[in-house]
Structures are given as structure tokens and as C-alpha cells.
N, C-alpha and C positions, 0 to 999 in steps of 0.2 A: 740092699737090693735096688739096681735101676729101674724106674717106674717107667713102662712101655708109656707110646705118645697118648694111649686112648686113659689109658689112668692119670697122665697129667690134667689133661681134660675135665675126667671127671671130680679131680681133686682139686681145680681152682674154681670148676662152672656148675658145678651138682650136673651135668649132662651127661646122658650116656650118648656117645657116637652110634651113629646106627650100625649095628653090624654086619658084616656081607655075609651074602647066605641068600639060595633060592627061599624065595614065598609061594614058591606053586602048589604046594602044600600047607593051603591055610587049618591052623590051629594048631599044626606039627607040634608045636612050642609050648602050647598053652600048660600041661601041666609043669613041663621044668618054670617055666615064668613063675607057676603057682607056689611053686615051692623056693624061686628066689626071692621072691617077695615075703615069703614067709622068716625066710633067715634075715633078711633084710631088717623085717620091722624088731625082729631080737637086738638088733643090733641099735634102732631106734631111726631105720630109715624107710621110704617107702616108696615103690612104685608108681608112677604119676599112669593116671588112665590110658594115655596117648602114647608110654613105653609100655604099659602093658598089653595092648595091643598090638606093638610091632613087633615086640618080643614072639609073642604068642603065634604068629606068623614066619615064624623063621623055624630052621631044622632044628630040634631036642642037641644036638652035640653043638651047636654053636650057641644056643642059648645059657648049657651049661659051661661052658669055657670060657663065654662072659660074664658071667655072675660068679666063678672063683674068684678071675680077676678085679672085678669090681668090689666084690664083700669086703677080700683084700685091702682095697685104696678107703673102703669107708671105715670099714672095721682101726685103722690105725688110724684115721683123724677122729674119733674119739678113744681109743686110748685100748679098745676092745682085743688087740694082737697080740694081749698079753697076759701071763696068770697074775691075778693080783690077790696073793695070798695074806693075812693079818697074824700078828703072832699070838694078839689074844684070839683065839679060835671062834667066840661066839659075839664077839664085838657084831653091834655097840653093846651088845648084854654083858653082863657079867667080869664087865673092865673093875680090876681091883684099886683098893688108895693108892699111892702111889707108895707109899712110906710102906705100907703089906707088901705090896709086890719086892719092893729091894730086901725086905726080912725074907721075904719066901727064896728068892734069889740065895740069899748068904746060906740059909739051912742047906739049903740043895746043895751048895757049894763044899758046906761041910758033911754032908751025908757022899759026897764021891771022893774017893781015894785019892783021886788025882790032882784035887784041887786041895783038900783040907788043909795040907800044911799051909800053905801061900797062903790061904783064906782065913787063916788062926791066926799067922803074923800080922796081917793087913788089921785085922782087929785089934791087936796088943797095941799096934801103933798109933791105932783109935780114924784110921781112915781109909775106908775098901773105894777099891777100883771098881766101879762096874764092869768094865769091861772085860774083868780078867775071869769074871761068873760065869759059869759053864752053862746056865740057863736064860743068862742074858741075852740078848742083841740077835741071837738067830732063831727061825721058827723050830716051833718042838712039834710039830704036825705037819703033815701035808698035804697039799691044794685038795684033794680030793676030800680029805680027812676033814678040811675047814669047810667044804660044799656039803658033807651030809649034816653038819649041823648048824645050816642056815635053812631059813623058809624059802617057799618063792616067791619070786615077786608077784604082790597082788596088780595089776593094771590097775592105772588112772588115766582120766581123762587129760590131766597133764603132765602126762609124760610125753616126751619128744618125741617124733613122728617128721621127720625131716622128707622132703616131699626128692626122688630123684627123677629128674625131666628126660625125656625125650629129644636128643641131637641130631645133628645132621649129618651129612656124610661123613665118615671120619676125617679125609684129606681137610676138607672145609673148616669141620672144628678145630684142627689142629691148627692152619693158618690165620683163624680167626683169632687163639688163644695167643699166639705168638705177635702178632698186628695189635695185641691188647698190652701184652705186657712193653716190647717194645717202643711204643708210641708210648709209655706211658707218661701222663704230668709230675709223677710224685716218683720219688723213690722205692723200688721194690726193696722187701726184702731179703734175706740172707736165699729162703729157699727159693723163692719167686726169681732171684735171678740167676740161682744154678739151674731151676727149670726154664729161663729162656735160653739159657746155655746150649742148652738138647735141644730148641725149637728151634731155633735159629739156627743148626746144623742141619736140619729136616728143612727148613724153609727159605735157605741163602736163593736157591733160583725162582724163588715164588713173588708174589706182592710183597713191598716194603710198604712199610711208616713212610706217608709225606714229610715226617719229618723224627727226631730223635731228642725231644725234651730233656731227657737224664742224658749226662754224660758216661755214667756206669752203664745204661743201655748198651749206648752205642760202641762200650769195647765190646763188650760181648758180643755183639752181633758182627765187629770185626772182628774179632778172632775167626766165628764161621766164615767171614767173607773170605779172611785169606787164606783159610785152609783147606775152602773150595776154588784159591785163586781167581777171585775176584780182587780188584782196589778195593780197599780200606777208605772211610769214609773219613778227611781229616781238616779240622782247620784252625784247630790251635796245637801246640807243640802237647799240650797235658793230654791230649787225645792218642797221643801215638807213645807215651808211658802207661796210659790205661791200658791200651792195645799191650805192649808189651806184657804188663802183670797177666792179663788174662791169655795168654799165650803159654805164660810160667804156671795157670792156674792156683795165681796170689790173689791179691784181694784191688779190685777194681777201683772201689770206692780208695783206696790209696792212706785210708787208714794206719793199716797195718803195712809193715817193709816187707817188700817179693823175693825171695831168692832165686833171682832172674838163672836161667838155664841156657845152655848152648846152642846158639841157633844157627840155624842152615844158609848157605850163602842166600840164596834168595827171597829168605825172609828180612836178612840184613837189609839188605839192598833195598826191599820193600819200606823198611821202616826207617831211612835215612832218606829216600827219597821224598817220603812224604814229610819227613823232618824239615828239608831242603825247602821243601815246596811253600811249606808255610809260613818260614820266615824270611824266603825271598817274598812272599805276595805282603808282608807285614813284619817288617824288621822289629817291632814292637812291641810285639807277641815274646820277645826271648825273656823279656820283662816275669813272664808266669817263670822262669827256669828256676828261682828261687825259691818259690816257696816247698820245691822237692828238690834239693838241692841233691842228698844224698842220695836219693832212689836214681836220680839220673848218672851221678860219678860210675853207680854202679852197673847201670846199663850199659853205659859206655865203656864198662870192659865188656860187653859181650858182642855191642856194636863194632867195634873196631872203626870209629869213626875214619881214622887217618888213614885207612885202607882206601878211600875213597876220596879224591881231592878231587872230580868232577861235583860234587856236593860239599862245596865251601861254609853255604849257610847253615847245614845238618853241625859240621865241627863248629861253630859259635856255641850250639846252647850246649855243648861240656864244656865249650872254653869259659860257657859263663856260670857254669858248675863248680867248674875248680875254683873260679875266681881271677881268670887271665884274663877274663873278658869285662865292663863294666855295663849292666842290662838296669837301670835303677828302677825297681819295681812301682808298682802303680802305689802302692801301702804305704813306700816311704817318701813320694812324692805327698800323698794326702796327709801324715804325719805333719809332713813339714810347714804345710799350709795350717792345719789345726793348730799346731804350736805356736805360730806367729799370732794367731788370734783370725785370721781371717778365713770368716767362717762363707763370706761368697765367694772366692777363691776357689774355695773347697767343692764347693756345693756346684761351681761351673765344672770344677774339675770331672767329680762324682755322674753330671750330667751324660755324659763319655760311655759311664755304666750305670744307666737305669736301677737296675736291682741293687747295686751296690750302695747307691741315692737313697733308693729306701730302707735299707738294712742300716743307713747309718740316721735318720732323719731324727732320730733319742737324741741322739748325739749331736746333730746340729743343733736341733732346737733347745740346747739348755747348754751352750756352749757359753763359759764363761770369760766374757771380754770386756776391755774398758772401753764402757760406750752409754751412752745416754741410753733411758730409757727410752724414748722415740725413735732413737737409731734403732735398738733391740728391736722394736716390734718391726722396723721399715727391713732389717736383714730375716729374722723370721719371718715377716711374708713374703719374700723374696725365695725363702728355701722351702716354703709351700707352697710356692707357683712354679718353681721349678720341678719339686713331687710331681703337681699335677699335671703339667706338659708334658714329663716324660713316662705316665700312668700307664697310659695306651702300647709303651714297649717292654714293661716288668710282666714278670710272668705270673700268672694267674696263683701260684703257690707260694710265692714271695708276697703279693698283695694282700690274699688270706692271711700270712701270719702275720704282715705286717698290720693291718687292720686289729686282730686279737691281742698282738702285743700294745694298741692304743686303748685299746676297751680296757685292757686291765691297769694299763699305767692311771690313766682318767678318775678309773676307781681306788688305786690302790692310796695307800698312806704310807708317810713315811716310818719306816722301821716294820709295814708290814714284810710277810713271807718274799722271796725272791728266790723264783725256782730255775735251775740249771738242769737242762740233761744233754748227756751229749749223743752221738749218734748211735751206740753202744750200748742207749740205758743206763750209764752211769748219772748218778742226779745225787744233787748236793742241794742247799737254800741257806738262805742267810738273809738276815735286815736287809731291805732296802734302802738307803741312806743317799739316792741320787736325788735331786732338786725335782720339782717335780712341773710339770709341763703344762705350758700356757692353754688353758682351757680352753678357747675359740680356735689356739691354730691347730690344737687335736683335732679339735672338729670339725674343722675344714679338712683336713684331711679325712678323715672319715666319711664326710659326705662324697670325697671324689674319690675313694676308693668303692665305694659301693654303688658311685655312678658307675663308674670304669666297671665293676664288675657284672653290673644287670648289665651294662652293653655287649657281653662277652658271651651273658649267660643265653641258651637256648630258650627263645619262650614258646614252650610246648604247649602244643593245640589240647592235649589231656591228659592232667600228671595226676595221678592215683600214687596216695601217700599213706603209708602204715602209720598209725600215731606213734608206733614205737618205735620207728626210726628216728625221730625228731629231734633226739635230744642224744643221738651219736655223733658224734665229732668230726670235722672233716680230716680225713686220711691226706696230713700237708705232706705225710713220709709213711714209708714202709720199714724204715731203719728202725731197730729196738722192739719191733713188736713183732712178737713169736708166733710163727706158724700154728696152724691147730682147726680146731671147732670152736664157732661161736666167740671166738675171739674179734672186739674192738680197741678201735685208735685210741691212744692214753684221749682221758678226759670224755670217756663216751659215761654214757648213766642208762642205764635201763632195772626195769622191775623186776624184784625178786618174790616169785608166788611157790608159796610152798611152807610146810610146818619146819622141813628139816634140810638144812643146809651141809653137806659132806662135802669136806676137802678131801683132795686127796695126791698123793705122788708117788713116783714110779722112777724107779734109777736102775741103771744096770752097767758095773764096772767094766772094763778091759783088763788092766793089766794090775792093778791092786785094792787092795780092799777099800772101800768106801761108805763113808755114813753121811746119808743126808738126813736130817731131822725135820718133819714138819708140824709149825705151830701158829697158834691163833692168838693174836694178841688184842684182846679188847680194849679199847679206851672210851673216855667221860668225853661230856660235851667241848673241853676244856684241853680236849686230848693230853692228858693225863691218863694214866695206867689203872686198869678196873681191877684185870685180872687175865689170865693167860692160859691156853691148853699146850702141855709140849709133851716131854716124851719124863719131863722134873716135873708136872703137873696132870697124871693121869684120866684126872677128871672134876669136875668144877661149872659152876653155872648148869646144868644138869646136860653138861657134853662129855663127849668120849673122844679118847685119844685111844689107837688100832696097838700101840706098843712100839716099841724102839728096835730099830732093826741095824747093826751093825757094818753087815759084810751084804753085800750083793753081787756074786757072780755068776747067781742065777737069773738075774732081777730079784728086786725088794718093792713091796708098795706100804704105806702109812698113809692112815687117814684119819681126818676128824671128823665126831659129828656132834652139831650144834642142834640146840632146839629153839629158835630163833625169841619164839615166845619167852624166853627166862632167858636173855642176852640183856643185863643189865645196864650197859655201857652204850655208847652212840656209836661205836665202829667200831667193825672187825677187820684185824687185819693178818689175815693169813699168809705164813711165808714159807720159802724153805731154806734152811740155815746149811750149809756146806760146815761138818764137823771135822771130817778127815776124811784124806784118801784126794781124788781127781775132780775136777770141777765140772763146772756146768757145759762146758766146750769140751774138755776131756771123754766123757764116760763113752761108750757105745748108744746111750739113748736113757735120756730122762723129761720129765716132762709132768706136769701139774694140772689139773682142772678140780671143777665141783660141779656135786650135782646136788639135784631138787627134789624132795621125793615128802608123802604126809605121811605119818605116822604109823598108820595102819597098813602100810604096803609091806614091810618087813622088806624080805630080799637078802641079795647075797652085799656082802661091801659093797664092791663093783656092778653098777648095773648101767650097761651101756645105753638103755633107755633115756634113764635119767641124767643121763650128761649133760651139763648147761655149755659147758667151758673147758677146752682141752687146749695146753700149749706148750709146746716143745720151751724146754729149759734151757737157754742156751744165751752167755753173755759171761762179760768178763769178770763180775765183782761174786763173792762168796754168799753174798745171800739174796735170794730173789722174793721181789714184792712184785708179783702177778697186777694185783687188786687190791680197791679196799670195800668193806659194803658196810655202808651206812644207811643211818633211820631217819625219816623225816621228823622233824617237829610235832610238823603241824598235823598230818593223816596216818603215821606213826610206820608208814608202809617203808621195808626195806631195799633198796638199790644197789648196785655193784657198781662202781667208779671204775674205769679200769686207769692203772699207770704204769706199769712195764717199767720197773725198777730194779737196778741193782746196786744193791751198798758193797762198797770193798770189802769192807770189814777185817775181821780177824785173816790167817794164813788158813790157820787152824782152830776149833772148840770153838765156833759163833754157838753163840744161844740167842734165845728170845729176849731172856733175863737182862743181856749186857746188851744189847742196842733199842731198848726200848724208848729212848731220848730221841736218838738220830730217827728211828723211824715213826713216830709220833712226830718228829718236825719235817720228815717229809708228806706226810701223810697231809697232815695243815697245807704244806705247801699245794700239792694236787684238790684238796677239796674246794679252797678258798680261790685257783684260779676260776677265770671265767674262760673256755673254751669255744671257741667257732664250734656251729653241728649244722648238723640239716635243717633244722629247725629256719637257720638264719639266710639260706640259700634258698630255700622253700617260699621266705617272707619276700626276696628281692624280686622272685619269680611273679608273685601275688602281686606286689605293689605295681609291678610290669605291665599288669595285666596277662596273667598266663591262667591258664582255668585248672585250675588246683582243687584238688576232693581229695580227704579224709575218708580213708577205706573204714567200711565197719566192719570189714573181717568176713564179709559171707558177702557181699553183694558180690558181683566181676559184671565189667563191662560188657557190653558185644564188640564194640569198635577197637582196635589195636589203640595201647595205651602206654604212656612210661611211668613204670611203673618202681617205687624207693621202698623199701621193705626190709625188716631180716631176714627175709627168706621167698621166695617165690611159691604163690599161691597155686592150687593145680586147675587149672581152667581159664586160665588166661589168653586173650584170644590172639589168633597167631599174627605175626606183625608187631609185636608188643616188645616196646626196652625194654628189661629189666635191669637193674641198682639195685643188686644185694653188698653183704660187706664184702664178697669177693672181687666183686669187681665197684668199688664205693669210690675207689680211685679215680674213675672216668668221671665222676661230677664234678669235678678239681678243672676249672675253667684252663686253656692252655696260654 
């Protein structure tokens, strides 16, 4: 389903756009408001005072034709759009051992006709299939069947209550939402940038971005430019292969290969000219043709460069594709100086590119060459005055990480964890075994990265700070972290309050049968293995596993539930194992969260109330690690880490049981880094002098304020920024 402009809105902003419709009729509205607010808060969201009064104000027929469509856009960011049926029917009650349940399975199998024989030989051979059990894997009841024998939910005071704001004109919020994600410092994600896709077709004649920090921005917003025939905005050659993929609707980020399509002469023309154009203004630019050396050969069958010998410069970067041409790139230029040993060579070279200076400064400063030790220190301070002159031109999300990547190297030891993830989510770790760095010139760098960045930073006249923001991570990328609710950047921490913790996930095939299995794998302080819930472990530590579901072509959901109290272990970590069938990018729609709920509430499985955490399943490796939630030491309170992981794993048959090593040593890896959060951008502001307050949760200003939160409070006065995680990216200095 295409999400109309006003539901993009409200699914990146919590706002509702005002809707048109006479007010001459005040209160028209009032009972349909009354009763969208009502299905609202089932769902676990609510009406902000200031939308319930404009609602309330507007004609009964437009007030209900916006709260279909809106229930809609809420209802699926937690997970609510769908039946989530259990195969044990009275879970978490009455889940059988797990060893009873396969005997109960075999009887049945041998109590019907159709299965006995197969089910007597499997036996003689002394090893049965599950799967081949006739009361295995699919539900033996139906949704209805499993809702008359659940309670209802009792309400608690902490149950979720998501607050939905009051917008502004629609035209406005739509431009505003598009000027956000465009401009943005970090990189969006998968769905964030197929929704600037739609904006930016909507807003090609309106206000632009002063400027386009992502390069994957700006094709997208070139494609609408040139399909409403505007220039294309270009000035390196990788600009107008971006452009191309998203024309093919491939993959921008250039990750993955486009199967570029046939284009129209004056699209050609278009993109040969601006080819032309950029490496007549910089012959040196042909240099990038390399490192896409392939995607380009094959553009240029679609191009037909030679069709055009007015644009001589356009035919160089295939000639320097194929290989006719010699472009020697920037990489093998700095190779060649590293090798030699000279390491200011390098670092003058590097100076050319800012960002590049600091993504390699590990690497200068533990460059191993024959030299006195007074020489060493006189070339490393030379390659940290060189950092710092050129500070003021790196971008504020290279800084950040490079800054984090010095904190942890500083701390780390040798042979600790060494974590890898790439843009994808795929993450691997290993020994660290690199020499480790001069402690004063870390520091010096440190101190001028955190100059450079209070000078950047905004010092706001009144920043009102949720404490529970503090210790979320700054969003340096949108890449690998799944769409959803309540979803944070790997390495965010926040508290977990509640007796009883419930996983849970949701898969629904396309074209063949699929088994995801989900389980919870506990480990010791020592991350070592306690113990585990799956679908081979019914129940244990006094949690419940929902039953094994095999086939979903209606959708399937599985779920755990924890009693956090009797979690023996220091971390849980919940995953979903891809058994058989279509993966996490294949299915029609699958997707993972947890909820929070005490004991005494009962309820159905699924209670969209209680949703903490919902996020679309989507990444290339066979089993996904969401999260992991660990206990303090010291106050014994539990937390959610989040890391956005996917292991490769098996093709086929991953279980809990077989990668409990690899994800125990990733697990290490994410808990024991040290992460950038707000917390530290917060303190830069402070030390600024910026007048900073710690919200107590009830107080609100009068004065408009900027305000950092997970969520926006309802009475905020107007004039006021808000920094939720939707939009947590704008704190990201540019």
C-alpha cells in the first residue's frame, strides 16, 4: 500500500496535518474526535489537547476519513495491522515440556490414518521429523477461538500512551518533512529514503535544502528533478551513477548492482552532459571511475556514449572503465606513499580530503617506519596539526565517529573485542592485535575535535532535557536500523520497567513456505551460555515459548515471555533464526518488537498498548539480533542495548543451539563498546555555556524551548524544537 503525503507525516513526525474542512460549525466534530481518540488509545496512542480541539471543530465526515487513515499509519508502526494468532491457544498458560508436547505430536500422528505408516517407520529408524507431524507447526485453532480464551487487558499506569500532535497546514508539513529528510547530516534509511522519493516528487518546485550533505539524498531528489525536468544537481561523476540507479529504481547507496533500463534520448543527453560537465570543470574527478568500475561499463551500454562526440569528456570515464584510459585513483596514490614509509607525504596528500585525513589518522599514527623515536613523535605531531587545521572542513558525522572511535581505541586493550558492522548490519569481531596509540596525541585530538564541535554546536538560549534521552546514541547513520516504534541507533540504553518482558514476531510468506523461529538466549556475566527459550526449549527460567509455527501464508506470529525476576543470567538476547523458506528481504512483511506489561494485567498475546519496540525485519544475513537486555551490577535494574545485527549464518536450519559462540562474541562486542549519545553533546553545550535543564517529567515551560526527549510532552509551548528519535538526526552538527 502507497502511504498518502499526510500519513508520511504522520509516520515520521507523530503530527497530524491540519485537515481542510469548514469550522463554521464549531463542535461538528466533537463526538467522531471522541471516538478516534478512543480507538486510538487501544491502539496505545492519544490525542494531544490542541488536535483534539481542532478535530473537534471540523465537519463529522472529514474528521472520520482522517482517523481511518491515520489509525492505519499508527496501527502498523506498532505491529497492530495484524492477527497475531499462538498455536499454544492459552499461552503463556498452560505451555506444555517440550519433550510432552513432541510425544503428544507422535500419538496424534499415529492416531490419523494418513500419517501412521510414515510415523511407525520414522520410529523403527529410531528418528521422527517434526515436521512431517500433522499437529506440528500449524495452528489447530482460530484467531477468534484463541481471543475467547484470553482475559482482557487490565490497564496500568505504564502502559504506552503515545501522545499524537497537532500540525500544520498540510502543503507546509509535507515540505517541511521533505527539507528534513533531504538536508539531512546522517544517512537515511532504507524506508526514510524511499519516502523522500514521494517528497521530492511532490516538492521538486518548492523550497530546497541549502545544501545536500548525503550523497544518496541528492540522487533521489535528482531523479524528481529530472522527471519534472529541471538540471540535475552534479559535481562529481558518482553523482550522475547515483542519479542513474535511482532512475532504474536500484539502490542509490551503490551497495548493491542496478539493472540499469533503457532510457530516453533526453534523459541520455542529460546525463552525459552533466558527465561532460564535471570532468571538463575537474579532470581529476575521473579518478572516483574506479572504484564502480563495473556499474559504470554497464551504464555505458545504456548511455551510448559514442553517440555523442560533442561531449568528449562524458566518453573518458568508460574509457577509464574499461581500462583505455589511465585515471590513477586517490587510494592508490595514498597506498603508494604508505608503503614507502612516508607517512607526511601521506598526511599532505590526505589534507586534499579532510574527511578522508580523519578516517585514516589510526593509521597514520601507528604507522610503522624506520625512525627515531623523536622523529616518531616530531611526524605524529605533525599528522595531528594537520587533523586539526583541517577540523573546521570534516563534517560533523565523520568527527563524531571519529572522536568515538579514539575513546574506545584509548580504552581498549590489546586482544580486547574488535567490532565490525557494515552498512547492511552484517557485524563480525575479532582480537584487536593493532599497536595501540600514543596517549597525548589521542588526546590532542580529542580536545580539538570537541573544540571544532561546541563551535558548530547551537548554544541554545533553553534546552529542556528528558534524562532518558541521555544515554541514546547519536544517529552518525540511518543504514542497518529498521524502521518501526521506539526503535534506537545501535549502542542506545534505556530502562526497562515492567515484571514481564514479551518478544515477539510476525512473518508472512509470498510465494513459499517459511519458518522463522524465535528465541531467547540467556548468558552469564562471562557471556557464556545460562540457558535458552526456543521452539527445542518450551519453557524454562519460568518463561514461555507461544509454539513453533512452520508455514505462514497467512502470517504467523511467536512469541516469548520472560519473567525478568527469575532471568538467572546477565543478558538476554532475543533473535529470530531464519529456518527455511525466503528471508528477511524476501517475505511480504515480517518484523519483531517487545512489550512491557506486570503480571496481573493478563491480556491477549498481543497488546498493542504495551508495545515498547516494533521493527520491520529486513537485512541480508539469516538471523537477526534486534537487541540485547542486560542487568546492572550494581542497582540490578534491567536495560535494552540496542545493535541491529545480522549473522549469515546457516542457508538453512539456524537455531539458537548452533551460534550461541558467534552471538555471545558479538554480543561482548556491542556491550563493551563505548558509544557517543546525547548525553555527551548535552555536556559540550553545558560546558558552552548553554542553559540546560533536566525535565522532571511534569513541569513545561512557558517560554518556547528546545526540547530532546523520546517522545514529545503534550503542552509544550508553541515556538518550541523538538528532538525526538524521529527526527534525533538534526542534532548531528553539519
Amino acid at each position: 500500500m502507497v502511504p498518502t503525503l499526510e500519513q508520511l507525516v504522520v509516520r515520521h513526525t507523530l503530527r497530524l496535518p491540519v485537515p481542510s474542512g469548514s469550522t463554521t460549525t464549531p463542535g461538528q466534530g466533537a463526538a467522531a474526535a471522541r471516538q478516534f481518540d478512543a480507538a486510538l488509545m487501544t491502539a496505545g496512542f492519544k490525542l494531544s489537547s490542541a488536535l483534539f480541539a481542532r478535530l473537534a471543530g471540523l465537519p463529522r465526515e472529514t474528521v472520520t476519513g482522517t482517523a481511518a487513515e491515520t489509525l492505519d499509519t499508527l496501527r502498523r508502526r506498532v505491529g497492530d495491522h495484524v492477527r497475531h494468532n499462538v498455536y499454544f491457544r492459552d499461552f503463556p498458560a498452560n505451555v506444555p515440556d517440550t519433550h510432552d508436547f513432541w510425544a503428544w505430536c507422535v500419538s496424534e500422528a499415529l492416531a490419523d490414518d494418513s500419517s501412521r505408516a510414515s510415523t511407525l517407520a520414522q520410529l523403527s529408524s529410531g528418528m521422527v521429523d517434526l515436521l512431517t507431524l500433522p499437529s506440528y507447526g500449524t495452528y489447530l485453532h482460530t484467531y477468534e477461538e484463541m481471543l475467547t480464551a484470553q482475559d482482557e487487558l487490565i490497564a496500568a499506569a505504564g502502559d504506552r500512551l503515545t501522545v499524537l500532535h497537532l500540525g500544520g497546514e498540510p502543503a507546509e508539513e509535507v515540505s517541511e518533512l521533505y527539507l528534513a529528510l533531504a538536508g539531512s547530516t546522517t544517512p537515511l534509511g532504507e524506508e526514510a529514503l524511499a519516502d523522500l522519493a514521494v517528497l521530492a516528487a511532490e516538492c521538486v518546485g518548492g523550497p530546497q535544502p541549502g545544501e545536500f550533505p548525503v550523497r544518496e539524498n541528492r540522487a533521489v531528489v535528482n531523479a524528481a528533478r529530472l522527471r519534472a525536468g529541471a538540471s540535475p544537481l552534479l559535481d562529481t561523476v558518482t553523482d550522475v551513477l547515483r542519479l542513474a540507479c535511482a532512475l532504474a529504481d536500484g539502490d542509490v547507496t551503490l551497495r548493491e548492482p542496478t539493472r540499469f533500463r533503457a532510457l530516453s534520448r533526453p534523459v541520455r543527453r542529460t546525463l552525459l552532459a552533466g558527465l561532460d560537465a564535471v570532468v571538463a570543470a575537474s579532470p581529476a574527478k575521473l579518478a572516483d571511475v574506479a572504484a564502480h568500475r563495473e556499474a559504470w561499463k554497464r551504464l555505458g551500454e545504456r548511455l551510448h556514449p559514442h553517440e555523442y562526440p560533442k561531449w568528449p569528456h562524458a566518453a573518458e570515464v568508460f574509457a577509464v572503465a574499461r581500462g583505455e584510459k589511465v585515471a590513477r585513483s586517490f587510494d592508490s596514490r595514498l597506498e603508494e606513499l604508505l608503503d614507502h614509509g612516508d607517512v607526511l607525504g601521506a598526511t599532505a596528500l590526505l589534507k586534499s580530503a579532510p574527511g578522508r585525513l580523519f578516517r585514516s589518522l589510526d593509521r597514520l599514527l601507528r604507522a610503522d617506519w624506520e625512525e627515531t623515536p623523536v622523529r616518531q613523535r616530531e611526524v605524529r605531531g605533525a599528522v595531528v596539526a594537520a587533523a586539526t587545521a583541517v577540523a573546521p572542513a570534516v563534517s560533523g558525522r565523520v568527527l563524531l565517529s571519529v572522536r568515538e572511535h579514539l575513546d574506545n581505541r584509548r580504552r581498549g586493550a590489546f586482544g580486547a573485542p574488535r567490532l565490525f558492522v557494515n552498512g547492511s548490519g552484517s557485524a563480525w569481531v575479532t582480537p584487536d592485535t593493532r599497536a595501540g596509540l600514543p596517549a597525548s596525541h589521542a588526546e590532542r585530538l580529542i580536545e580539538s575535535i570537541d573544540a571544532e564541535l561546541s563551535r558548530r554546536l547551537p548554544l541554545a538560549e533553553n534546552l529542556l532535557v528528558d534524562p532518558e534521552v541521555l544515554d541514546v546514541a547519536l544517529p552518525l547513520s540511518g543504514k542497518a536500523v529498521a524502521s518501526g516504534v521506539g526503535v534506537l541507533p545501535r549502542g542506545s540504553v534505556t530502562a526497562i520497567e515492567g515484571e514481564l518482558l514479551r518478544f515477539f514476531v510476525y512473518w508472512k510468506q509470498t510465494a513459499q513456505s517459511t519458518d522463522y523461529d524465535l528465541s531467547a538466549l540467556m548468558l552469564k556475566a562471562d557471556y557464556s551460555t545460562q540457558s535458552w527459550l526456543s521452539y527445542t526449549a518450551l519453557t524454562g527460567v519460568e518463561g514461555e515459548h507461544s509454539g513453533d509455527i512452520t508455514d505462514a501464508p497467512d502470517g504467523a506470529s511467536e512469541f516469548i515471555n520472560l519473567r525478568l525476576g527469575a532471568v538467572r543470567g546477565r543478558y538476554i538476547v532475543p533473535q529470530v533464526n531464519l529456518f527455511s523458506g525466503e528471508g528477511f528481504e524476501e517475505t511480504e512483511e515480517s518484523f519483531f518488537g517487545f512489550m512491557l506489561r506486570e503480571s496481573e494485567q493478563q491480556g491477549r498475546p498481543f497488546e498493542p498498548r504495551t508495545v515498547r519496540m516494533k521493527s520491520d525485519l529486513r537485512g541480508p544475513g539469516r538471523v537477526a539480533l534486534p537487541l540485547v537486555f542486560l542487568r546492572d551490577e550494581d542497582d540490578g535494574r534491567w536495560y535494552a542495548k540496542w545493535m541491529h545485527f545480522h549473522l549469515r549464518g546457516r542457508p538453512a536450519s539456524n537455531r539458537v543451539e548452533e551460534n550461541r559462540v558467534s552471538v555471545s562474541t558479538l554480543v561482548r562486542g556491542v556491550v563493551e563498546r563505548r558509544y557517543l549519545t546525547i548525553r555527551y553533546l548535552v555536556g559540550l553545550l553545558t560546558v558552552a555555556g548553554g542553559n540546560v535543564t533536566l525535565w522532571d517529567g511534569k513541569t513545561l515551560p512557558e517560554e518556547p524551548v528546545t526540547y530532546i526527549g523520546l517522545e514529545r510532552p503534550d503542552g509544550l509551548p508553541a515556538g518550541s524544537r523538538v528532538l525526538t528519535p524521529g527526527n534525533l538526526r538534526d542534532i548531528v552538527p553539519a
